[in-house]
C-alpha positions in Angstrom: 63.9 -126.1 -4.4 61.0 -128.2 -5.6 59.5 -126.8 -8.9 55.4 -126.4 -8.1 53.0 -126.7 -11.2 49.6 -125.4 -11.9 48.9 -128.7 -14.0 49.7 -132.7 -12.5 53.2 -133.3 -12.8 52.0 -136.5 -15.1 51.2 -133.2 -17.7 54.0 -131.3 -17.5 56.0 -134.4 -17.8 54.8 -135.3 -21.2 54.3 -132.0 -22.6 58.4 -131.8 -21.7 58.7 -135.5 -23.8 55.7 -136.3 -26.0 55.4 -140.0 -26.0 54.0 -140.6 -29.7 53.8 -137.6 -31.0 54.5 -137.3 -35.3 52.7 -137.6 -38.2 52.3 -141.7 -39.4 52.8 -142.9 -42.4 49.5 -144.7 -44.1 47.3 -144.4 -41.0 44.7 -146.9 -40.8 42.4 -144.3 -39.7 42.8 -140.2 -38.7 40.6 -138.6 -36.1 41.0 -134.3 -36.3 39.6 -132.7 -34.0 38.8 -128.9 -32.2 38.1 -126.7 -29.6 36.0 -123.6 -30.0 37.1 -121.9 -26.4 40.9 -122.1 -27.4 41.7 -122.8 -30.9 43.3 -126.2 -30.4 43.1 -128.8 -33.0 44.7 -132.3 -32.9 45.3 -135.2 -35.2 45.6 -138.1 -34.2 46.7 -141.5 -36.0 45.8 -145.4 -35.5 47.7 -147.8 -37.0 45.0 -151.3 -36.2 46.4 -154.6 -36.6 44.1 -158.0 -37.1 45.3 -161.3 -34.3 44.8 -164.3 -35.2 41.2 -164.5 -33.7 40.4 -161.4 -36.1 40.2 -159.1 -32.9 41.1 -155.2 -34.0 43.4 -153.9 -32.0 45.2 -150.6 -31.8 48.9 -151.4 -33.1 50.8 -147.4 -33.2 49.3 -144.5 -32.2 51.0 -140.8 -32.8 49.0 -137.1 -32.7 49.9 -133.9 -33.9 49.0 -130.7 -31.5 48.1 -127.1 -32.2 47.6 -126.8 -28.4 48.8 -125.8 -24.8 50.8 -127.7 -22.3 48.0 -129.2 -21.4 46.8 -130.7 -24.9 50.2 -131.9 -25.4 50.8 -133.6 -22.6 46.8 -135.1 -22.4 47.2 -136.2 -26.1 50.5 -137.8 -25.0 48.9 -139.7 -22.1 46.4 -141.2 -24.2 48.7 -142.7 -26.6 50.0 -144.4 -24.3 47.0 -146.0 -22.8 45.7 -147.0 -26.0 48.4 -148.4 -28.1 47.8 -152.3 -28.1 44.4 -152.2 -27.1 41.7 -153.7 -28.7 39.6 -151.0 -30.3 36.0 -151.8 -28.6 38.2 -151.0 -25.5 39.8 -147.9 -26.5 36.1 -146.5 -27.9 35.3 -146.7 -23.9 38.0 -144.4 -23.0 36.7 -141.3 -21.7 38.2 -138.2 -20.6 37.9 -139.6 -16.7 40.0 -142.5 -17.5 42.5 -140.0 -18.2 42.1 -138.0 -15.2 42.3 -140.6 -13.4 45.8 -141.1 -14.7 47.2 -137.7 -15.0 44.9 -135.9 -11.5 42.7 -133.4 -11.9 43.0 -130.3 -14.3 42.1 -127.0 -13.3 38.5 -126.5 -14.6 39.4 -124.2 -17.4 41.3 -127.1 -19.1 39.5 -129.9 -18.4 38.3 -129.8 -22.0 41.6 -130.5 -23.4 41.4 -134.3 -22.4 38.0 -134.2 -24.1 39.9 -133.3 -27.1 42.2 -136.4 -26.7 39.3 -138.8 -26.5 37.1 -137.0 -29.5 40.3 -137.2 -31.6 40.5 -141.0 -30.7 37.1 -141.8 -31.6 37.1 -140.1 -34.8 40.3 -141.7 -35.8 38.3 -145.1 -34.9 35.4 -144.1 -36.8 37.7 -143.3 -39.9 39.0 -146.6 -39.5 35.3 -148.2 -39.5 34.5 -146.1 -41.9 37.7 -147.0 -44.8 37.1 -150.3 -43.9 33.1 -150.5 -44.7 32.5 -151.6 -40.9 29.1 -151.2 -39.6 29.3 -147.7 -37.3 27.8 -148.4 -33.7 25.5 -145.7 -32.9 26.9 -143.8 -30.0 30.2 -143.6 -32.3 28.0 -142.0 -35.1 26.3 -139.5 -32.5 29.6 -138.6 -31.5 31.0 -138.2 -35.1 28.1 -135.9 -36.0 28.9 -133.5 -32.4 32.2 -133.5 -33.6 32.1 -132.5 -37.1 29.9 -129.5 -35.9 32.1 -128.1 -33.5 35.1 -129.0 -35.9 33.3 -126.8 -38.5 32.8 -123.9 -36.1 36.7 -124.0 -35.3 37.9 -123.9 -39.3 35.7 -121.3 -39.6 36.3 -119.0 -36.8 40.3 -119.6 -37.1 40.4 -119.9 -40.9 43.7 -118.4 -41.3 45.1 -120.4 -38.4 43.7 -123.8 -39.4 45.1 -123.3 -42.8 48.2 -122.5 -41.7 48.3 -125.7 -39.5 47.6 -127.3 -42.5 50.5 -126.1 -44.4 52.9 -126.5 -41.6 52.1 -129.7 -41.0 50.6 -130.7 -44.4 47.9 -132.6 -42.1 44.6 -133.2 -44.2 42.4 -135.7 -43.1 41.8 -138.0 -46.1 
């Protein structure tokens, strides 16, 4: 008998066998990120290497997930498309990219793949950021929408954002 799943089978797969998922060792930069309508926060790490033109590129990747199947398995997916790309590349990635990868979510969780990208982007922008790089505005925009729904989360799920915390000893630096 075939198993039949409410989520693309691309999902399920990688919520069964995270690709990249841990905590890194001396990030280059750390995106955290949350979800008001579920509770879901996610780190994600970017290790960035230099080539010999001086291009940025996306070297390791990993995330760590307080979240359902279907943040798992997103935040999976998108460490896979990213790792080795250049970053100007991966701050185009948006959650239909991923869609496009994975099929389509059932409404109700479509904003888990936002949270995959968000987390990206902030990870990039603490990259720019440690390193003095000017910020392009969009990414700043972004940052700032962020940081207020981020804000909202730790405060509504106080108790369960510190635990994360502990568990995982995740801070963002």
């Amino acid at each position: 008998m075939k198993e039949v799943f409410l989520y693309p089978e691309t999902v399920v797969r990688h919520f069964r066998k995270p690709k990249n998922m841990g905590r890194m060792k001396n990030p280059s930069g750390i995106g955290k990120v949350g979800n008001l309508l579920c509770g879901d926060v996610l780190w994600l790490y970017i290790k960035v290497k230099k080539d010999e033109k001086g291009e940025e590129s996306i070297a390791d990747v990993k995330f760590e997930c307080f979240g359902c199947v279907v943040a798992i398995g997103i935040s999976s997916v998108l460490t896979t498309m990213v790792k080795g790309k250049p970053l100007e590349e991966a701050l185009k990635l948006r959650k239909e990219d991923i869609l496009g990868k994975t099929g389509p979510l059932p409404p109700i969780k479509v904003h888990c793949s936002v949270l995959a990208v968000d987390a990206l982007h902030e990870a990039i922008y603490d990259y720019y950021l440690r390193n003095k790089t000017q910020i392009p505005e969009q990414l700043q925009k972004e940052h700032e929408r962020i940081q207020k729904t981020l804000e909202k989360v730790e405060e509504r799920f106080k108790k369960y954002v510190e635990l994360q915390e502990k568990v995982f000893g995740a801070k963002k630096s």
